[in-house]
C-alpha positions as CSV (number, residue, x, y, z in Angstrom):
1,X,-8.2,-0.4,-20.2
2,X,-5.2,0.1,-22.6
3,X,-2.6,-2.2,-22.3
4,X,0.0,-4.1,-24.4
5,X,2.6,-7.1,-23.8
6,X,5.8,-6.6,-22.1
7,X,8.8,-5.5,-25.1
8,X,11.1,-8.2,-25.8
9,X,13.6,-6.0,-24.3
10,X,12.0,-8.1,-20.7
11,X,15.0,-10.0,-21.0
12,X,17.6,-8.3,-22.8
13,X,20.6,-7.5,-21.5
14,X,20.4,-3.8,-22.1
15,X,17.0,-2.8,-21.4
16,X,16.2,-0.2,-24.3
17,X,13.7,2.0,-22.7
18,X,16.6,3.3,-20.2
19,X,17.9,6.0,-22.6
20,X,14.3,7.0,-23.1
21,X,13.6,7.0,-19.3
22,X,16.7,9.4,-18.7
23,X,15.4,11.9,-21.1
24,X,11.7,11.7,-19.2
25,X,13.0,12.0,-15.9
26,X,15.1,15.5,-16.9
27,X,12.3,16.6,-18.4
28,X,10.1,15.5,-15.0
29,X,13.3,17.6,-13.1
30,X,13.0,20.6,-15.2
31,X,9.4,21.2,-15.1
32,X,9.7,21.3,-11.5
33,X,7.3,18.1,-10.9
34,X,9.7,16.7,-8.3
35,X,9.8,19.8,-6.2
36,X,8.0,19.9,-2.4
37,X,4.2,21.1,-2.1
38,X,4.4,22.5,1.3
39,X,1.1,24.2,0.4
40,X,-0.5,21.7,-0.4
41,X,0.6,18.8,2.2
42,X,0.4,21.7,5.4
43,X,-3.4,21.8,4.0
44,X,-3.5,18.3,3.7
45,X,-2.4,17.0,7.5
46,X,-4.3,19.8,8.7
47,X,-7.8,18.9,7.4
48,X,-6.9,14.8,7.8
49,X,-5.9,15.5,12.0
50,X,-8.5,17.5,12.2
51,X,-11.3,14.6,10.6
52,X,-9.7,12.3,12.8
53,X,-10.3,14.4,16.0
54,X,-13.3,15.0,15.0
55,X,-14.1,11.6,14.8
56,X,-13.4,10.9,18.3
57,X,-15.1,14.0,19.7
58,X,-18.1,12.5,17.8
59,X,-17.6,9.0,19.6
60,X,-17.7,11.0,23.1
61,X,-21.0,12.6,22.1
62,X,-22.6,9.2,20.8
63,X,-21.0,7.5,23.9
64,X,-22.5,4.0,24.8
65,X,-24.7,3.2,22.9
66,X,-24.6,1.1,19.4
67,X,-25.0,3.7,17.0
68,X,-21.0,4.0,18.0
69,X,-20.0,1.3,15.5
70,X,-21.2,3.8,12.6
71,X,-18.9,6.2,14.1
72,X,-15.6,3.3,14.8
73,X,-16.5,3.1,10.4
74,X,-15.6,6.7,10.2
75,X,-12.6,6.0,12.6
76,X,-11.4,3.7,10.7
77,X,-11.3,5.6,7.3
78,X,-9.4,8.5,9.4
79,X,-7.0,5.6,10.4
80,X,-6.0,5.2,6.6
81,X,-6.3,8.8,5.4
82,X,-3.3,9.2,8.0
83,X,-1.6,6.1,6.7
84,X,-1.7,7.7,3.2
85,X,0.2,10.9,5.0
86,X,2.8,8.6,6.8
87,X,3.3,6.4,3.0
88,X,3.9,10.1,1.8
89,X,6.1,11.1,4.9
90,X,7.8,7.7,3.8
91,X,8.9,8.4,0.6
92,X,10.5,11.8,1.5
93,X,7.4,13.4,-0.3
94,X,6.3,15.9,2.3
95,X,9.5,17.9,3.8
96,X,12.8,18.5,2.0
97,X,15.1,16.6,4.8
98,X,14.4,12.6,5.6
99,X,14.4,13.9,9.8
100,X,11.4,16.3,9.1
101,X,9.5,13.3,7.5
102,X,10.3,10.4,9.5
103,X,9.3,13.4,12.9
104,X,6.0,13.4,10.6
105,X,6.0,9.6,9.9
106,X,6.8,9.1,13.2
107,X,3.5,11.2,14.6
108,X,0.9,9.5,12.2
109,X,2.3,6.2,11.9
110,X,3.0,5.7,15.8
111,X,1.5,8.0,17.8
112,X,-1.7,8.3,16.1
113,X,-2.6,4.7,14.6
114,X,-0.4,2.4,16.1
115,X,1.9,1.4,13.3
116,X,6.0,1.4,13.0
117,X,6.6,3.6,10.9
118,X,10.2,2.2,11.1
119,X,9.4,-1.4,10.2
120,X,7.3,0.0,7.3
121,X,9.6,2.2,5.2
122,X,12.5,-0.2,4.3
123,X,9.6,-3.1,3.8
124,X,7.8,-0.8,1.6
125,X,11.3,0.4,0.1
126,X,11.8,-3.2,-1.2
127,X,8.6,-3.2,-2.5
128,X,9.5,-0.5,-4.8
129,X,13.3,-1.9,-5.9
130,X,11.6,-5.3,-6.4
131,X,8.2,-4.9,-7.3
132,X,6.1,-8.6,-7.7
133,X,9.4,-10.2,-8.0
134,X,9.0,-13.5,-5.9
135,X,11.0,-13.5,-2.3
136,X,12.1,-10.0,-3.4
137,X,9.2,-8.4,-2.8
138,X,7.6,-8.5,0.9
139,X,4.3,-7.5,-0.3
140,X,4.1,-10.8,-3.3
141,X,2.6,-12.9,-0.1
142,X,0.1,-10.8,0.4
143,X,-2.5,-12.3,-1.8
144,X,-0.9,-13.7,-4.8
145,X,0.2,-16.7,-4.8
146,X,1.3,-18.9,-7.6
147,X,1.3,-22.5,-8.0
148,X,3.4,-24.7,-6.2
149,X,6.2,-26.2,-8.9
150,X,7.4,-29.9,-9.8
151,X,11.1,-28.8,-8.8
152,X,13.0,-28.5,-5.7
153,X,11.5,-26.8,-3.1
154,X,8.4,-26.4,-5.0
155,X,5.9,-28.6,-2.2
156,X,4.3,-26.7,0.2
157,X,2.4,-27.8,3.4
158,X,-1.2,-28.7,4.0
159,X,-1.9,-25.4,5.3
160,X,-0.3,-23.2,2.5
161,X,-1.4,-25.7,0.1
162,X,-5.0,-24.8,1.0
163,X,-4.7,-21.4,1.2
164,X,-3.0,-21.4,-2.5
165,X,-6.0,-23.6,-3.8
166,X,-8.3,-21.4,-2.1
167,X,-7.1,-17.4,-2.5
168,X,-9.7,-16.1,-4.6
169,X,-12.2,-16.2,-1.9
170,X,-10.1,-16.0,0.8
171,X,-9.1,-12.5,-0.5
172,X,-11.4,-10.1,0.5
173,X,-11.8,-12.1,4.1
174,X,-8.3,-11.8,4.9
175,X,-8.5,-8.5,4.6
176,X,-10.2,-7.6,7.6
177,X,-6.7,-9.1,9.3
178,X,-4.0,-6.8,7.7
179,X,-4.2,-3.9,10.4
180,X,-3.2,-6.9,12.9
181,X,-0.9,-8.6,11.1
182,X,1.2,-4.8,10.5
183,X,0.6,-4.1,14.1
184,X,2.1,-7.7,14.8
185,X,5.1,-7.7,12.1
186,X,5.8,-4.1,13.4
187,X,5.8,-4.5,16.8
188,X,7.5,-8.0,16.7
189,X,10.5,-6.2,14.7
190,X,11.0,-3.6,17.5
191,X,11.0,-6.2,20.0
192,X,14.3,-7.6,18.4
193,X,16.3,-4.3,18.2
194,X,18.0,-2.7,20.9
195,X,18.7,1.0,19.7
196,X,17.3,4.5,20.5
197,X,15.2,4.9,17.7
198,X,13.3,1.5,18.7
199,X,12.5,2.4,22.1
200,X,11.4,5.6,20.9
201,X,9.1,4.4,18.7
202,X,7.7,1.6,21.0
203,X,7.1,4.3,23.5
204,X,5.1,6.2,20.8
205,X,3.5,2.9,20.1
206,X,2.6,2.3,23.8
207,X,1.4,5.8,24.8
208,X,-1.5,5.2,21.4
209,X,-2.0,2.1,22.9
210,X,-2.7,3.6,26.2
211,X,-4.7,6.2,25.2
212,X,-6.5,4.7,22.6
213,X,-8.0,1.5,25.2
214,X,-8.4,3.9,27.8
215,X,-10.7,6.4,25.5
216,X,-12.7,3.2,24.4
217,X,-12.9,1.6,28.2
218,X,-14.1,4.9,29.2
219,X,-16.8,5.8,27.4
220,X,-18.3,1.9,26.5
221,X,-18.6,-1.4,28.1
222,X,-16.7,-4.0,27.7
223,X,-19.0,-5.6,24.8
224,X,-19.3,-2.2,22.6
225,X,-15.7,-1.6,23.6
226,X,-14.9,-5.0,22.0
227,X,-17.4,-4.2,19.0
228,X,-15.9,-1.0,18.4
229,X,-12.4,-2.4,18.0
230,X,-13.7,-4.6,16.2
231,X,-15.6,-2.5,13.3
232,X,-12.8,0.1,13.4
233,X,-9.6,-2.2,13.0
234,X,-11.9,-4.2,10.5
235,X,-12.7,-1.0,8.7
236,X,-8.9,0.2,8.6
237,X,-7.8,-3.3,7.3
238,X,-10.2,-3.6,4.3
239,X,-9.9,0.0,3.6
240,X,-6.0,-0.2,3.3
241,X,-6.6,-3.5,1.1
242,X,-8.6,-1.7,-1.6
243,X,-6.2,0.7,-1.4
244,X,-3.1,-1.0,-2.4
245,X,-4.2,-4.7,-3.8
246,X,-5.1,-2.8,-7.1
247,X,-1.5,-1.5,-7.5
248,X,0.0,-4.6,-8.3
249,X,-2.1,-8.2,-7.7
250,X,-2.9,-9.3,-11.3
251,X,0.0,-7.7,-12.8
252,X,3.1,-10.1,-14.3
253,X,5.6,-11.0,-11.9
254,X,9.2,-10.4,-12.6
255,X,11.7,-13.5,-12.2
256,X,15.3,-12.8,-10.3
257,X,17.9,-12.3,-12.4
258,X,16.0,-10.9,-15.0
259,X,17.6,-8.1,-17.1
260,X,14.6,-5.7,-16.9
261,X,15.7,-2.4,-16.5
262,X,14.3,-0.1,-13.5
263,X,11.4,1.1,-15.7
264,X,10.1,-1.4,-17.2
265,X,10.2,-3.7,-14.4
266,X,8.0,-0.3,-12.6
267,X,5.5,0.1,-15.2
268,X,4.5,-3.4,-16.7
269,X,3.9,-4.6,-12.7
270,X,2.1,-1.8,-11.9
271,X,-1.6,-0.8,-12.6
272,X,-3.3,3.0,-12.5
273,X,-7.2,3.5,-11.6
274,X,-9.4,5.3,-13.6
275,X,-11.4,8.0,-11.6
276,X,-10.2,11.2,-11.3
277,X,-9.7,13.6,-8.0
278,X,-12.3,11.2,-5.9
279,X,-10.6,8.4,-6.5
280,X,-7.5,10.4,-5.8
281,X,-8.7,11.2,-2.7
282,X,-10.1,7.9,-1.9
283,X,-6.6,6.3,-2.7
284,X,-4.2,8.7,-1.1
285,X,-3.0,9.2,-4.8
286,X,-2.0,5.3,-5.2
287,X,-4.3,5.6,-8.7
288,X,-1.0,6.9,-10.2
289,X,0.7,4.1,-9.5
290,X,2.5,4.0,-12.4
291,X,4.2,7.1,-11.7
292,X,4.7,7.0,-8.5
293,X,6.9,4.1,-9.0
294,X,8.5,6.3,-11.6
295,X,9.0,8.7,-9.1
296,X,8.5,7.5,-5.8
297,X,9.6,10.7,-4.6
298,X,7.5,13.0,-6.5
299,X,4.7,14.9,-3.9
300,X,1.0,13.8,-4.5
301,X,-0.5,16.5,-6.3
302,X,1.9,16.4,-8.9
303,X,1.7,12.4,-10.4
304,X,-1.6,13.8,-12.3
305,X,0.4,16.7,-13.8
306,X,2.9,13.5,-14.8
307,X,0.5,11.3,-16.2
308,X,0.4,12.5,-19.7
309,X,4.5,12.6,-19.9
310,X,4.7,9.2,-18.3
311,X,1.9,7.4,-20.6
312,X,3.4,9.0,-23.3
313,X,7.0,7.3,-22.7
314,X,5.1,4.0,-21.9
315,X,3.7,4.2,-25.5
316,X,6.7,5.1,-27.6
317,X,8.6,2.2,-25.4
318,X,6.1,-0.5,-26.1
319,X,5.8,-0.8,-22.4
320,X,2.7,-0.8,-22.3
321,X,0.1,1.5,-19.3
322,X,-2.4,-0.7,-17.7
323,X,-5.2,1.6,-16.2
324,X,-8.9,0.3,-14.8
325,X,-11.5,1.3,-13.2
326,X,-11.4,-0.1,-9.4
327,X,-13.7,-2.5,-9.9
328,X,-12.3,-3.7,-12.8
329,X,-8.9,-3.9,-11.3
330,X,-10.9,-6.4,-8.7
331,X,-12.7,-8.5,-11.6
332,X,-9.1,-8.7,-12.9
333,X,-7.5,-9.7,-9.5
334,X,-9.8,-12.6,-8.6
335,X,-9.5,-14.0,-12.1
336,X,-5.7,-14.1,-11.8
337,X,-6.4,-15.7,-7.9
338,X,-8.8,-18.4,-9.2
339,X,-6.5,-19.3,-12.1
340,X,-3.9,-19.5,-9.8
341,X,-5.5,-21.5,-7.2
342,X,-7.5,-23.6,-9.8
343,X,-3.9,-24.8,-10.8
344,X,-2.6,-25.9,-7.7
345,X,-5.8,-28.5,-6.8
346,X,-5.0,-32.2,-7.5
347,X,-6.1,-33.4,-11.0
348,X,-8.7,-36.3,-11.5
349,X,-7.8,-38.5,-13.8
């Protein structure tokens, strides 16, 4: 891993890499990085729609017997190699107009795995303007935690308090529960609006819903029906967690008000994986994370062909470019949880 401290600059009230970031982003511009991959993305949705129909013509051959929870695995992984498509579709990667992706985000997010694609974007949007900048950032509750502090409205309640103390191995476990709490948040937010593009996408919703139980009820009794939700929502939860905890969990946080500039407040909070085109594939392209919060817009194939540009800038800035191998972005995670949650238990005297 190659990394080194934040710049002074953190707090300054001009930021100094922001000139240097202008020239790199022209320079991104001109050699065409941000440009659409048509190519590559029809390619792309093909192959991933056609693995995940393949998956369920697999679970009609198995049919009821147990050897169906190895196939509700391979469901599962198909359920987040389309979520990787609809986070592309989000960020106005795939098509040249926002209609054409939010039609595609629309497809895989709601129609095909059960997710509002509508609640997700502008959560995911304030991610990126805000990232691991505490109650700016949806995604900081989502397994880092800090201690509670002395001052005002620093207690927390027995619950949270526990959960804080306890976060390092808690992490992995609540994983298996993030599919269901994004179907919950998602659902719960189109429940409270009252436009056309709600009811549209809770009727996309509903008709997965429909034909997703009805599939399952069909072919398997109730118990393997049960068990095959189970594994498959598990599957999609954990697999979506090792997707994006490495981005970010482990990485400083950023304090409101502070004078960072857009990127260094992007590349000190984020964290690239090591791995090359498996791990791409394996991470929907989420191992460039660095430059992909650079350039949220900039089409999949192309953050590799960035890379060099972008650790390059990081260098000359003193910015710093934090890159690990999965596992070690994991080792790093749960030190940063147990430290965290080692801090907030009572001291003995």
């Amino acid at each position: 891993m190659k990394t080194t401290p934040a710049a002074p600059g953190l707090f300054s009230p001009v930021d100094p890499a922001t000139a240097d970031f202008h020239s790199v982003a022209l320079r991104v511009r001109a050699m065409g990085l941000l440009d659409r991959r048509p190519g590559y993305y029809w390619v792309k949705i093909t192959l991933t729609i056609l693995g995940f129909l393949a998956g369920w013509a697999v679970f009609v051959t198995v049919g009821n017997s147990w050897l169906i929870l190895a196939v509700a695995a391979l469901v599962g992984i198909m359920f987040t190699q389309l979520g990787f498509i609809g986070h592309d579709a989000g960020h106005n990667q795939v098509f040249s107009t926002r209609r054409r992706n939010r039609l595609l985000g629309l497809a895989v997010g709601n129609a095909l795995i059960g997710l509002s694609f509508g609640w997700w974007v502008p959560k995911h949007n304030a991610h990126h303007a805000h990232p691991n900048e505490p109650g700016r950032d949806p995604d900081i509750g989502e397994g880092v935690a800090r201690p509670a502090s002395d001052g005002p409205g620093g207690a927390r309640g027995p619950v949270a308090s526990w959960l804080v103390r306890w976060q390092a191995p808690l992490f992995f476990p609540l994983m298996l529960l993030r599919s269901s709490g994004m179907h919950v948040l998602g659902i719960t937010r189109l429940a409270r609006r009252r436009d056309h593009a709600a009811a549209v996408e809770a009727a996309l919703i509903a008709l997965h819903a429909l034909l997703y139980l009805t599939v399952v009820l069909w072919v398997l009794s109730p118990l393997k029906a049960l068990a095959f939700i189970a594994v498959q929502q598990g599957v999609f939860s954990v697999y979506l967690g090792i997707s994006f905890a490495p981005n970010h969990k482990g990485m400083p946080l950023i304090e409101s008000g502070s004078a960072a500039g857009f990127a260094r407040r992007q590349v000190i909070t984020s964290r690239n994986i090591k791995g090359g085109r498996l791990i791409t594939f394996i991470l929907g392209g989420l191992n460039y994370q660095i430059e992909h919060h650079l350039f949220p817009s900039m089409p999949r194939p192309n953050l590799r062909l960035a890379q060099g540009l972008v650790a390059d800038f990081c260098a000359a800035a003193g910015l710093g470019y934090s890159e690990e191998t999965l596992a070690g972005s994991f080792r790093q995670i749960t030190r940063q949880l147990s430290e965290a949650g080692a801090a907030s238990r009572p001291r003995r005297d």
